[in-house]
C-alpha positions in Angstrom: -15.1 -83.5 -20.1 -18.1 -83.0 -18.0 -18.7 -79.6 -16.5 -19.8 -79.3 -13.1 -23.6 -79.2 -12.0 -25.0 -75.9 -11.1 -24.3 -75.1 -7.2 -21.3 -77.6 -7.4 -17.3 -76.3 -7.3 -15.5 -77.7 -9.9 -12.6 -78.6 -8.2 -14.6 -80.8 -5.8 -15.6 -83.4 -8.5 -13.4 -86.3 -9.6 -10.4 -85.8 -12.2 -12.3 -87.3 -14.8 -15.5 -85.1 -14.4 -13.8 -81.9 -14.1 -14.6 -79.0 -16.6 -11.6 -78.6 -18.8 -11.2 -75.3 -21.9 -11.3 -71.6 -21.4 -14.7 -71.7 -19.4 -13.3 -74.0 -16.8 -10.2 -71.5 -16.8 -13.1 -68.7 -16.3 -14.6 -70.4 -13.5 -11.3 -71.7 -11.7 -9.5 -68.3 -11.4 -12.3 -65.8 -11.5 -10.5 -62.5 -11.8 -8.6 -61.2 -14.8 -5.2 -61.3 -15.0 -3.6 -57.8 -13.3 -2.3 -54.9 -16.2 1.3 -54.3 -16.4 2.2 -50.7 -15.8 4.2 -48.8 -18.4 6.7 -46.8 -16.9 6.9 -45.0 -20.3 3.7 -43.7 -20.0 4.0 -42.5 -16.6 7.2 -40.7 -16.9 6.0 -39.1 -20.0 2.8 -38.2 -18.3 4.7 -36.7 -15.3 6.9 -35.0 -18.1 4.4 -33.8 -19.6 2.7 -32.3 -16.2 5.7 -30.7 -15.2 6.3 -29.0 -18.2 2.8 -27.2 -18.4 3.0 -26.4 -14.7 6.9 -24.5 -15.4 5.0 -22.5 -18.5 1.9 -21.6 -16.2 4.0 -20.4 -13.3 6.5 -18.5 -16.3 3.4 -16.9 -18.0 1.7 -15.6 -13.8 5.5 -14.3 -13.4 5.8 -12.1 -17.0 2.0 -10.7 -16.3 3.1 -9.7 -12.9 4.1 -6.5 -13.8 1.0 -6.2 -16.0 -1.3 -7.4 -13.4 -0.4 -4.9 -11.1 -1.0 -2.3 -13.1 -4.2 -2.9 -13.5 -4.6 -3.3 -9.9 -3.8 -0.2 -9.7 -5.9 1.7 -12.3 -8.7 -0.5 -10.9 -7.5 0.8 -7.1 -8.1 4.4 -8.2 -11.2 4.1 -10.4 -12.6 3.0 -6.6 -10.7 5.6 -5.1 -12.4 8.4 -6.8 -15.9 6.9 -7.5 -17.1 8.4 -4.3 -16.6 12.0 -6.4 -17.9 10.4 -9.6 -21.2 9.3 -7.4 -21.3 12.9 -5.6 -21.6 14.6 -8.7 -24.1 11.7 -10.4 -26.2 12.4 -7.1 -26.1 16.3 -8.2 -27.8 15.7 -12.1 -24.7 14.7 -13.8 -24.6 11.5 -16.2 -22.2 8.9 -15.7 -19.9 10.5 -18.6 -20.3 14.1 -17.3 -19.3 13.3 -13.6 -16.2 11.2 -14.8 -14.8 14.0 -17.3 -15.3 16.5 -14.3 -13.3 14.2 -12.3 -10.5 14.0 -14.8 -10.3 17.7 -15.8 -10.4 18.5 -12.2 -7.3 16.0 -11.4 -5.3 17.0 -14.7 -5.5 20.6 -13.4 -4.4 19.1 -9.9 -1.5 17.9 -11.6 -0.5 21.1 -13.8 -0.7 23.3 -10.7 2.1 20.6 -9.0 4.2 20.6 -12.4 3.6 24.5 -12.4 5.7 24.2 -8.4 8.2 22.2 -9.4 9.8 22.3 -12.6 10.8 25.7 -11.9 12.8 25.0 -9.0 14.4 22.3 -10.5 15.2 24.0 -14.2 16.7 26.6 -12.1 18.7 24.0 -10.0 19.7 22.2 -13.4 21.0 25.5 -14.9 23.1 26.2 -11.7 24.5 22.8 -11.8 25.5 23.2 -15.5 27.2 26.8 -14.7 29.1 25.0 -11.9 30.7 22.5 -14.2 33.7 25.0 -15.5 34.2 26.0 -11.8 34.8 22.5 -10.9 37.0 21.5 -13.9 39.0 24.8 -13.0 39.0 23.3 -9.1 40.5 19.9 -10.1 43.6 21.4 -12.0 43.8 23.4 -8.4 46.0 21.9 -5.5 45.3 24.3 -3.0 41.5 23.6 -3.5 39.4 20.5 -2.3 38.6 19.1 -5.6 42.3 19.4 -7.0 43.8 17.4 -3.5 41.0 14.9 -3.9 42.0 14.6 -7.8 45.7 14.5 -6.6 44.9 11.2 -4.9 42.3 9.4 -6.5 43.2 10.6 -10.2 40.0 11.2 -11.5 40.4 12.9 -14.6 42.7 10.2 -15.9 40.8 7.5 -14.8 37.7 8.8 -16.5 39.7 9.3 -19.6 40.3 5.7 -19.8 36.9 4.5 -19.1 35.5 6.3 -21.8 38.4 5.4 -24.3 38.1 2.2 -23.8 35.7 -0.3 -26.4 33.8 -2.1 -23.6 33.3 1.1 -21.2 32.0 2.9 -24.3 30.0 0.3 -25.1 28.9 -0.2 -21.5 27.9 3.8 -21.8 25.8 3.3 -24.6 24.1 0.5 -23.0 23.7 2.9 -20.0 22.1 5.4 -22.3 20.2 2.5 -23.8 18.8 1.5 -20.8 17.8 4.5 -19.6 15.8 5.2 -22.5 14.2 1.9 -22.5 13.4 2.9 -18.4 11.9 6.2 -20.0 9.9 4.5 -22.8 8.8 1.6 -20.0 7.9 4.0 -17.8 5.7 6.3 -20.3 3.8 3.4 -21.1 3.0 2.0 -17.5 1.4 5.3 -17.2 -0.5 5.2 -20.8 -1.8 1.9 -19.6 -2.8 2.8 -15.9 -4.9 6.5 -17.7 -6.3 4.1 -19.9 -7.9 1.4 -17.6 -8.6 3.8 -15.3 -10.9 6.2 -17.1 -12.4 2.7 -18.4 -13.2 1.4 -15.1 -14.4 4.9 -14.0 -16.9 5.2 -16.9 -18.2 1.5 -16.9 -18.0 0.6 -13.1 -21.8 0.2 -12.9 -21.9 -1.9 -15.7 -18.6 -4.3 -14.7 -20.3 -4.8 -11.1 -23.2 -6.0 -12.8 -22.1 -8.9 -15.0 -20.1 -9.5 -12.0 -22.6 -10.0 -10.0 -24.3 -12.5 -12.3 -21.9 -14.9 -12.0 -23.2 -15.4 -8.0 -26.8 -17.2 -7.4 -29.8 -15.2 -7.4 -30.8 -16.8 -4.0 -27.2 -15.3 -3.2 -26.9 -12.0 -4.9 -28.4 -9.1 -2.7 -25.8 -10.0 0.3 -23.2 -9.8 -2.2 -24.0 -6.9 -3.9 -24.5 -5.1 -0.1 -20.9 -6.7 1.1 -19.6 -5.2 -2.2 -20.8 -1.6 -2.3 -19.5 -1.3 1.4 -16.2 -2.5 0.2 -15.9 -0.2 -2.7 -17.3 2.8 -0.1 -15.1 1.9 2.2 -12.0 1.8 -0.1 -13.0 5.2 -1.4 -13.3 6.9 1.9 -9.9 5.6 2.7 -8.1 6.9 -0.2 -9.8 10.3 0.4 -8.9 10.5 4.4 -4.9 9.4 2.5 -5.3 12.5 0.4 -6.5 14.2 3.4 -3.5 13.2 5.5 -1.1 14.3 2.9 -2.2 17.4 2.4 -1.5 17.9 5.8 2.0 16.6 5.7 2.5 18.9 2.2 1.3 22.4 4.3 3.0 21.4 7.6 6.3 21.5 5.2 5.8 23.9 3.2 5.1 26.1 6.5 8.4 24.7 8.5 10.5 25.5 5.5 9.2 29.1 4.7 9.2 29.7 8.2 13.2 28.7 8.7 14.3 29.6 5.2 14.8 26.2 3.3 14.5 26.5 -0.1 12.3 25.7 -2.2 9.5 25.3 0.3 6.4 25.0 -2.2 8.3 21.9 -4.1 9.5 20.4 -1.0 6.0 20.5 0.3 4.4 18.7 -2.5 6.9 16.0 -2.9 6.6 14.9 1.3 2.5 15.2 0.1 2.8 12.8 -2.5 5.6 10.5 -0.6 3.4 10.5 2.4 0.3 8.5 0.2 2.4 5.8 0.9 1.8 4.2 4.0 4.9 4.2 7.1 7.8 4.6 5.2 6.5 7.9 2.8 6.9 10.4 5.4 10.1 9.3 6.3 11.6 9.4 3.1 10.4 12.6 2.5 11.6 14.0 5.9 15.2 12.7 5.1 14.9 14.7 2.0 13.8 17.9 3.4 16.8 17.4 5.8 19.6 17.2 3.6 18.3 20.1 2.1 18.0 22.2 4.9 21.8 21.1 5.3 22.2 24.1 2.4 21.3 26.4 5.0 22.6 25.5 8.0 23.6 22.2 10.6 21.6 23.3 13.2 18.6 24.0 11.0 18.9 20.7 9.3 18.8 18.8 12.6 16.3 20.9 13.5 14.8 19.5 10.7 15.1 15.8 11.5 13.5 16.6 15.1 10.8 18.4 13.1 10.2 15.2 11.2 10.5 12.9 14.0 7.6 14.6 15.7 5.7 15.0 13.4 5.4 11.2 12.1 5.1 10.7 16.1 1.9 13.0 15.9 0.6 11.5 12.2 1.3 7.9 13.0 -0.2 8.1 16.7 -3.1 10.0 16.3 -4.1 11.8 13.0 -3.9 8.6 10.8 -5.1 5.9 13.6 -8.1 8.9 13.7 -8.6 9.1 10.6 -8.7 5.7 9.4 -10.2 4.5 12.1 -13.6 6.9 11.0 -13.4 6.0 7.1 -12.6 2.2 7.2 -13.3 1.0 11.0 -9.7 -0.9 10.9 -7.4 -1.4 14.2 -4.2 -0.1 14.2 -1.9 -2.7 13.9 -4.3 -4.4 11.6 -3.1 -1.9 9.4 0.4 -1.9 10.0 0.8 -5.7 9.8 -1.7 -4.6 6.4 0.9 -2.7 4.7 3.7 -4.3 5.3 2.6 -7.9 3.9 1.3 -5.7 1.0 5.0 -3.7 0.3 6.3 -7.2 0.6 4.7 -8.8 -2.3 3.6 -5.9 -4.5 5.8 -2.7 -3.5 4.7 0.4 -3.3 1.4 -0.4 -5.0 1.0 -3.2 -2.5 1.1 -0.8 0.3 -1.0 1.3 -1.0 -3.9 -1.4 -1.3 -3.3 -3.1 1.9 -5.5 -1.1 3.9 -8.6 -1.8 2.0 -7.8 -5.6 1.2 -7.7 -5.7 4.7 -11.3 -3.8 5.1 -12.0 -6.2 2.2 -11.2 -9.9 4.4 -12.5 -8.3 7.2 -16.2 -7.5 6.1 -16.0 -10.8 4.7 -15.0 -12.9 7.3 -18.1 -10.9 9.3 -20.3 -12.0 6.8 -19.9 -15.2 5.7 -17.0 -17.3 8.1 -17.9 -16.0 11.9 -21.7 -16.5 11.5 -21.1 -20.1 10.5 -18.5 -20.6 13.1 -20.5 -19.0 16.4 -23.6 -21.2 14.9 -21.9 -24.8 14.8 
């Protein structure tokens, strides 16, 4: 057959002339003919996707735990390099200044071991002597403990759980797990000594390879937004020390002055409870209660009013004060802070909301209003 003359549509000529062989098919459709979809391939690919995304999301979930601990030897390492730059400023190197640091916080810490292991070996002792009086007191009807061991059987039912395979079994996995907790616990603090004096000694240099991953054009605001942060952040954590010292006198004064034991232990543990934001205090002021229950029921609700007024006094005005001066954050910024931060990290959470709140908000001063008061 003829094909058609340039300009001319094939399907306008005669029968006869009409192009006819794979060309003329060419010409007469003009598209290819459409794929056919494997549904093999794209279940297997979806498969496939879903798979690595359940691994990803199991491997972020077993590094939680390992994550935050480094956030929070990375949270004190900040905390303390305003001392570690104090004492840099005074002539010390980098090495110098951070070994003070640690030598000065390791006798810190034997000074608080020094107040309280005594009172509690002494308290452990008593509770072992008390442990024949007791047995005696069960085997006693006229007593307390014997009429509450007439009626609940104690003895016996104790006998049975620990003659029994699966309670004994369920003891040693008690033991078992408590020594795991132990061994766990020893080496969360291994790691967080570890990263910290890291981070202390190379801080300068981890800020600067940091910083080169940010455009030179860039880099100065960055590095100014940055140092602020970290300042911030380390004036924060002091004014926290500084708050919870106060808390630790105030009890140690309140319970030498109305006879609570153990005063000087009592004092450090509502100093150290009281670094966590809101809910510190008032943990440790329920524990100062009950104790002061040992002396007497009016002194322990003494106490409790004790308590109440004084988180009325720290939470109105000697933390809004104080934090107000070292990181420049509302109030209720900092509440809502440390409450979103308990929620999702616990009690290292908490303690970091405040300055990744100080964080967002330098940043959204910087960068985000500027851009939205100019458009």
């Amino acid at each position: 057959m003829d094909e058609a003359p340039p300009g001319i549509n094939p399907r306008d000529l005669p029968p006869g002339r009409r192009a006819s062989g794979p060309r003329a098919r060419i010409r007469t459709t003009g598209r290819r003919a459409p794929r056919v979809k494997s549904w093999f391939r794209v279940g297997f690919a979806l498969s496939v996707g879903a798979l690595l995304a359940w691994h990803a999301v199991d491997a972020v979930l077993q590094l939680t735990s390992l994550l935050t601990l480094l956030l929070l030897a990375v949270f004190i390492a900040v905390s303390l390099e305003p001392v570690v730059a104090w004492l840099e400023h005074r002539g010390l190197r980098r090495g110098r200044a951070v070994a003070v640091v640690v030598a000065g916080l390791a006798a810190v810490l034997a000074g608080l071991l020094a107040v309280v292991i005594p009172p509690v070996g002494e308290e452990v002792s008593a509770l072992v002597d008390a442990v024949p009086g007791w047995l005696q007191q069960l085997h006693d009807r006229q007593s307390t403990l014997g009429r509450i061991e007439d009626h609940y059987h104690l003895v016996e039912r104790a006998k049975e759980q620990l003659g029994s395979g699966g309670s004994a079994s369920g003891l040693f996995g008690g033991v078992l797990g408590a020594g795991r907790l132990l061994l766990s616990t020893v080496t969360d603090a291994v790691i967080v000594i570890s990263v910290t004096l890291y981070v202390m000694a190379a801080l300068p240099d981890i800020k600067a390879f940091c910083y080169r991953f940010v455009p030179r054009s860039r880099r100065a605001g960055v590095e100014e937004i940055t140092e602020e942060i970290l300042s911030r952040t380390g004036r924060y954590m002091l004014g926290n020390v500084l708050t919870s010292a106060v808390a630790g006198l105030a009890t140690f004064a309140w319970c030498a002055a109305t006879g609570v034991p153990y005063s000087g232990a009592l004092g450090v543990f509502v100093a150290l409870m009281d670094l966590v934001p809101m809910v510190g205090s008032t943990i440790g002021g329920i524990v100062v209660s009950l104790v002061a229950l040992s002396v007497s029921l009016p002194i322990a609700l003494a106490t409790a009013g004790f308590y109440i007024a004084f988180r009325l006094l720290e939470d109105y005005l000697i933390m809004p004060r104080a934090m107000k001066f070292v990181v420049d954050v509302h109030p209720v910024v900092t509440v809502i802070a440390v409450l979103l931060g308990g929620a999702l990290l616990g009690l290292v959470g908490a303690l970091v909301a405040v300055p990744a709140a100080v964080a967002l908000g330098l940043v959204l001063d910087e960068y985000v209003f500027p851009r939205l008061d100019g458009a």
